[in-house]
Wavefront OBJ file of the C-alpha trace (Angstrom):
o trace
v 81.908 97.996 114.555
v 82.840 97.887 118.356
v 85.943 95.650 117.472
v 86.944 98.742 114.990
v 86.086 101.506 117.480
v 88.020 99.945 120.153
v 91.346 99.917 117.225
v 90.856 103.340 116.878
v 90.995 104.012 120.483
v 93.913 101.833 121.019
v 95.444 104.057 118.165
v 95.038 106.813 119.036
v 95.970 106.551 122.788
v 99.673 105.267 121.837
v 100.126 108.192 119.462
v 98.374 110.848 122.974
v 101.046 108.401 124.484
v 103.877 109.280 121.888
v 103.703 112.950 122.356
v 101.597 112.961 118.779
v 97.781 113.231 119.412
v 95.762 112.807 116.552
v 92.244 113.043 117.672
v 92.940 116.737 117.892
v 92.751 116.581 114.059
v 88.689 116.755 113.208
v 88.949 115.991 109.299
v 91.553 112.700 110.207
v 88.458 111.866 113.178
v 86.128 112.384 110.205
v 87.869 109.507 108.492
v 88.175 107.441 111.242
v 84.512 107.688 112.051
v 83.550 106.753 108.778
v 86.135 103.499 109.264
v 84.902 102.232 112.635
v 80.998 102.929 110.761
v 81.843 100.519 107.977
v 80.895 102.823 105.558
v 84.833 103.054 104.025
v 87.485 100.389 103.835
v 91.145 101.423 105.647
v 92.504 101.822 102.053
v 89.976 104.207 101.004
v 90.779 106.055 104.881
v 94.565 105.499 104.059
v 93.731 106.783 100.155
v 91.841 110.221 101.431
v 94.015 110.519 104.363
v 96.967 110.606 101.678
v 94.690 113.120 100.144
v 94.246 115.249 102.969
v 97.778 115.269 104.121
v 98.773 116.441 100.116
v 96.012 119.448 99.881
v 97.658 120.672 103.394
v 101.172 120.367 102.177
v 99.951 122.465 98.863
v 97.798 124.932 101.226
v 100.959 125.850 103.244
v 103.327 126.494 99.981
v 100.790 128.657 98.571
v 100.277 130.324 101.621
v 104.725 130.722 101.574
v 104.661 131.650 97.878
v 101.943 134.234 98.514
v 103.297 135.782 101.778
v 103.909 139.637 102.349
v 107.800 138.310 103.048
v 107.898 136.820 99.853
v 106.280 139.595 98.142
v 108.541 142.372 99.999
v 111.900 140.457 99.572
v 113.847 141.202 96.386
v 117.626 139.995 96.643
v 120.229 142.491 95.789
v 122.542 142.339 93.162
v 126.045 142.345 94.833
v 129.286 143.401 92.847
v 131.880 139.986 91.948
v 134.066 142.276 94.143
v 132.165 143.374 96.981
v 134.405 141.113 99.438
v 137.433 143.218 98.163
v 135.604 146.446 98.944
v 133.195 145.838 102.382
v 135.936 146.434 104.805
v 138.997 148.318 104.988
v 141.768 146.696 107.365
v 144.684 148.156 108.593
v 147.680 146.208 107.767
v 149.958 144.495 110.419
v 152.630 145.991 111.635
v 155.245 143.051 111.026
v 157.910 143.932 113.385
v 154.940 144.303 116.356
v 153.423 141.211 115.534
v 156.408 139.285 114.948
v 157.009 138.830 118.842
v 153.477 137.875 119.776
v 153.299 135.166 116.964
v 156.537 133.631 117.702
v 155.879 133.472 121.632
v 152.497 131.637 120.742
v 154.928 128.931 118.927
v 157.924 129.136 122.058
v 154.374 128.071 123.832
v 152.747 125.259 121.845
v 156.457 123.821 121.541
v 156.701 123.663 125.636
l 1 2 3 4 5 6 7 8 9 10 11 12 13 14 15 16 17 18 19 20 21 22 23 24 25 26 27 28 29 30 31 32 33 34 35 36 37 38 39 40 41 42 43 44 45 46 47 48 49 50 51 52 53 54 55 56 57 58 59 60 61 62 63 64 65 66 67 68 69 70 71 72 73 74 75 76 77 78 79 80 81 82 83 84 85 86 87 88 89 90 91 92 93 94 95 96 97 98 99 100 101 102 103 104 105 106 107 108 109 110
């Protein structure tokens, strides 16, 4: 048991160490008690850690799929032409423009 509890300390001190505690996690310590006790195997901890992690990961999406956002959003419908008809633009003015976009050119050609 000691040789186990002092793994798990090792453990988890290089993951405090890698910016990613994980004794901050009581259900993962739960686990890891039960390892350094004997009374699981590190599959079984690696088999209802894998558990754990997956009822999480399906907490959170029902939590997003149940949201007030993604109850209040509804996308609207937007006309095949609504580019064509969001802004008007003036046209250009071809003999104003026609000096500034030529003396750009005289410049890149310098």
């Amino acid at each position: 048991m000691q040789s186990r509890r002092s793994i798990a300390e090792r453990t988890i001190a290089r993951a405090r160490e890698r910016g990613m505690p994980i004794d901050d996690d009581l259900e993962y310590m739960a686990l890891v008690e039960l390892w350094i006790k004997g009374e699981i195997d590190i599959q079984d901890m690696r088999r209802r850690y894998n558990d754990l992690l997956a009822r999480r990961s399906a907490d959170r999406k029902a939590r997003r799929e149940n949201s007030s956002f993604n109850q209040s959003f509804r996308p609207v419908p937007v006309p095949h032409n609504a580019a064509d008809a969001s802004i008007d633009l003036p046209s250009l003015d071809e003999d104003k423009t026609a000096g500034v976009f030529g003396d750009a050119a005289d410049l890149a050609s310098r």
